[in-house]
N, C-alpha and C positions, 0 to 999 in steps of 0.2 A: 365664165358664168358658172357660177355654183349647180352641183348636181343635183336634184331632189331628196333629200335625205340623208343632207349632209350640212352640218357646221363646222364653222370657220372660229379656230383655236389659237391661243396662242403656245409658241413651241420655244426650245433653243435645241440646235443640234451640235454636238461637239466632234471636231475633228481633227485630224493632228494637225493642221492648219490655224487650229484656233476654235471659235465658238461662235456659231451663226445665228442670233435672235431674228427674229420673224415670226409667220402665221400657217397654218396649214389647214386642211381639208379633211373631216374626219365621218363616216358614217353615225349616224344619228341611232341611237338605241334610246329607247323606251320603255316603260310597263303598258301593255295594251290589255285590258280588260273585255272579256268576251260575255255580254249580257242576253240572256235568252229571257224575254218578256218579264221582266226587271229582277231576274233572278241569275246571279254571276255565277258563272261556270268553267271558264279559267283567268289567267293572267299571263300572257304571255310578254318575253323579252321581244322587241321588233322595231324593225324602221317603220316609224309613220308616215310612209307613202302609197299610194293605192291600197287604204285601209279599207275598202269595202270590198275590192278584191280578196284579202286578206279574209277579210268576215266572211265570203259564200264559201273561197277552194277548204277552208278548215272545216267549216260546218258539214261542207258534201265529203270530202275526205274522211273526215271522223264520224259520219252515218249518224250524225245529227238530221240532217236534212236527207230529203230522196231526190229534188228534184229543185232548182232555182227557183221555181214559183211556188215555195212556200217560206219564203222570206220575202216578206211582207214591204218592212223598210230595216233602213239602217242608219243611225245618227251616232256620230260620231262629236263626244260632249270630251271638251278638253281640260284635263282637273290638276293642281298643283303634283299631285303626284302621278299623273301621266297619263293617258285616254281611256276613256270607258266606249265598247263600242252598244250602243243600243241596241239589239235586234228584236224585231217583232216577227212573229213566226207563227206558221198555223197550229192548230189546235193540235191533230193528231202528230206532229212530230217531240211538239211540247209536251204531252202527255208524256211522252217515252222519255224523254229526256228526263222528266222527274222523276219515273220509275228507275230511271238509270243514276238517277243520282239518288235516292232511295236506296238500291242495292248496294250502294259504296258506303254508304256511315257506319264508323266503327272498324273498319278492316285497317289492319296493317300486316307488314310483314313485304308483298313482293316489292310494290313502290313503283310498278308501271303502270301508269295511268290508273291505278286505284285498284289496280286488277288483283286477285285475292287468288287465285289460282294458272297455274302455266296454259293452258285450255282457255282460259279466258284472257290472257295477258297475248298469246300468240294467236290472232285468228285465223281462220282460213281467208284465203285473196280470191279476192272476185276472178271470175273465168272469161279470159278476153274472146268477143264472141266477133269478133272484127279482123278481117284482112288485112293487112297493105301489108308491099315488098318495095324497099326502099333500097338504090343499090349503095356499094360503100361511098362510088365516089358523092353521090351527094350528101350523105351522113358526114366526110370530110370536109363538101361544101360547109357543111353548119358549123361544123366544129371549127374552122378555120376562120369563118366571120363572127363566131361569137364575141371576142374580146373588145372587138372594136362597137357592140350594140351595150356595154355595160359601162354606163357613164357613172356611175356610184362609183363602180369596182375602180376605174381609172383614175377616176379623180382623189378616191382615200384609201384605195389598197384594201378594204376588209368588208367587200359586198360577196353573198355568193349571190350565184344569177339563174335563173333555168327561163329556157326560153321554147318556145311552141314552133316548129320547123315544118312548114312543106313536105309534101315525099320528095321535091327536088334540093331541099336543102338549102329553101330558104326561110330565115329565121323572121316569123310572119307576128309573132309577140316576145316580149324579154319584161321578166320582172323579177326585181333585185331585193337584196333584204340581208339583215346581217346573220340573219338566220337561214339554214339550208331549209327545212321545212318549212320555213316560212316563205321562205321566195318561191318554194314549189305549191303551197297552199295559194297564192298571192298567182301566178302562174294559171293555176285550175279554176280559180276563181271569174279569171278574164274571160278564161275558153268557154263555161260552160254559160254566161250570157249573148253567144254568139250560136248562130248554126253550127252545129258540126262538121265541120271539115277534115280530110283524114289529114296525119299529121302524126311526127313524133315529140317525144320529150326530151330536150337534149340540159343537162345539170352540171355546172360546176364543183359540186363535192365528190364526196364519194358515196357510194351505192347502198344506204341501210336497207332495210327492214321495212320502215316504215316509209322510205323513199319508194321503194314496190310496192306496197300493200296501196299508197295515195294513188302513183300512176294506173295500176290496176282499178281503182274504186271507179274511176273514169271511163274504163274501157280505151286506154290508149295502149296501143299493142307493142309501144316499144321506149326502152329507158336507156336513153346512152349518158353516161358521168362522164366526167375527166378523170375524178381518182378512181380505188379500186371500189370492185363491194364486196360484202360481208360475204358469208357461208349461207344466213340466213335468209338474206337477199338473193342469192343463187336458187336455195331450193325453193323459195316461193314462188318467186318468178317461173321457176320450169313450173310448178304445181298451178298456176292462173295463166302461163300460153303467151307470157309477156315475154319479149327480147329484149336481153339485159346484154347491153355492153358498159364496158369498162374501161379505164384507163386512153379515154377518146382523145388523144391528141394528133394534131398534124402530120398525117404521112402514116397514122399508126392506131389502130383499136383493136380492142380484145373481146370477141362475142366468147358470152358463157351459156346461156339458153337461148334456144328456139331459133338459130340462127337462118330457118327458113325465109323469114323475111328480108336478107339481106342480101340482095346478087350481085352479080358480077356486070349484069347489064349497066351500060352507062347511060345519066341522066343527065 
């Protein structure tokens, strides 16, 4: 059975054996357009699946939005060169967003997100104002069942995945995407239609910048990756109170800030 966000291609593979025609499995990319009250505000590359997940964790991540309840709706209009997503949105977030895109016309030069100066391109990270102590062995719990809950990733090889974990370490959401920020956008977007329940973030890439400044936007107290992260990622994370680990594999992880939250007690 075919995974969600994935097509089915044809291939040849060559081996010293010879040459094997057939078909294969591949993740599905896209242009996905981000429409705030019919005025477009990015385009992003992405798997079109749980596109409206996608559409709240980016808008609340990017401080477009404060709060799920002022996105209104979301319609997702499918167009020869790729999906536009609809959003309707209230008044007072919309305002800003114009003003914010107001500020960007005409600048060049830095090239991060339209940002015209280091101050405004690097922001400060939100201050995690939330408890929890998670011990290691259930953070290995997670990390040891992730692979087998990313049905993209297995079936085409080129999903990253971040999924929402238990303090016991079990992996309670998983959403995939061939983008890392997008699957962790797509990720915050599930959690925050749901009560809040305490929980970590456990990610397949590696550790950016902006992979801490999203987990923080949240107030989730803690980011475990499989690969490394950044410099930039380490100091932020100390500066917003968030536990960054790193290189989370089987049997092995690497805490770089705030490793209060992680004991020895077993779960």
């Amino acid at each position: 059975m075919a995974a969600a966000g994935s097509d089915k291609v044809s291939r040849v593979i060559w081996e010293d054996s010879g040459i094997v025609e057939g078909t294969d499995w591949v993740a599905t990319e896209t242009a996905v357009a981000l429409v705030y009250n019919g005025i477009s505000h990015v385009v992003m590359m992405a798997t079109p699946h749980n596109l409206e997940d996608f559409a709240l964790g980016f808008s609340l991540s990017e401080g477009i939005l404060n709060s799920p309840k002022q996105l209104l709706d979301c319609e997702e209009i499918v167009t020869d060169q790729g999906i536009e997503l609809a959003l309707s949105i209230t008044a007072e977030p919309f305002a800003a967003l114009k003003e914010r895109r107001r500020n960007l016309v005409g600048r060049t030069g830095c090239g991060l997100c339209g940002a015209e100066s280091l101050e405004q391109a690097i922001t400060k990270p939100n201050k995690i104002d939330t408890e929890l102590t998670v011990s290691h062995k259930a953070l290995q719990r997670a990390i040891a069942g992730l692979g087998g809950e990313q049905q993209l990733q297995q079936q085409t090889g080129a999903a990253h995945g971040a999924a929402w974990c238990s303090p016991e370490g079990e992996i309670r959401i998983l959403r995939e995407d061939v983008g890392r920020h997008n699957a962790l956008d797509k990720l915050l977007g599930a959690i925050s239609k749901q009560e809040q329940q305490p929980g970590f973030v456990l990610v397949t890439s590696r550790a950016s910048y902006e992979m801490v400044a999203k987990t923080a936007s949240a107030n989730i107290p803690i980011l475990a990756a499989v690969s490394a992260p950044t410099s930039l990622a380490i100091e932020l994370a100390g500066q917003s109170g968030l536990t960054l680990v790193g290189f989370s594999r089987t049997g092995r992880h690497v805490v770089y800030t705030n490793g209060h939250r992680l004991t020895d007690v077993k779960k």
